[in-house]
N, C-alpha and C positions, 0 to 999 in steps of 0.2 A: 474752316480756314478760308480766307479770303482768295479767291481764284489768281490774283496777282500771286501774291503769296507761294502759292504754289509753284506758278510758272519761275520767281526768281530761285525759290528752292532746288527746281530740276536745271537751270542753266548752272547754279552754282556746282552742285553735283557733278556737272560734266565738265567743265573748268577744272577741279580739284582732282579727278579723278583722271585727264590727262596732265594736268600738272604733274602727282603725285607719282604716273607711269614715267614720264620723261625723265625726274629727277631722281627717284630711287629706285625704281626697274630699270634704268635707260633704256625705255624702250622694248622690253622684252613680251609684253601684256598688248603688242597693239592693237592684235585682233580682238581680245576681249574685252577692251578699253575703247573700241570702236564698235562694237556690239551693244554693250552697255548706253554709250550716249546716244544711239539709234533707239534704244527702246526707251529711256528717259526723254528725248527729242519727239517721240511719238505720243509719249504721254503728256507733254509738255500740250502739242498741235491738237490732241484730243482733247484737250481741256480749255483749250482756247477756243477750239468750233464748238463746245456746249455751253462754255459761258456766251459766247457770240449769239447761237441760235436761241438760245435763251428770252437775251434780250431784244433780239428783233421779235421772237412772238410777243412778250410783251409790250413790247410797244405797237406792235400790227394792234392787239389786243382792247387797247384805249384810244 
């Protein structure tokens, strides 16, 4: 799967899943729903520094 890809897969996740808390928990989930988009948010940043460092060795590379 394309690293893009992924990255819009986890910000969507964490949109829908505080949307979905606000309108049909009102609110009740928001510690778990703000736990949740910290560790999606961190896999999000972790996949961004390995696709990044990736391509700067390759390119240091050639």
């Amino acid at each position: 799967m394309n690293p893009l890809n992924i990255l819009i897969v986890l910000i969507t996740f964490m949109h829908f899943s505080f949307l979905i808390n606000l309108s049909v928990f009102d609110g009740a989930y928001d510690g778990i729903v703000m736990t949740i988009n910290t560790i999606l948010f961190l896999g999000a940043m972790i996949t961004f520094a390995t696709v990044r460092n990736a391509e700067r060795r390759k390119k240091a590379a050639t």
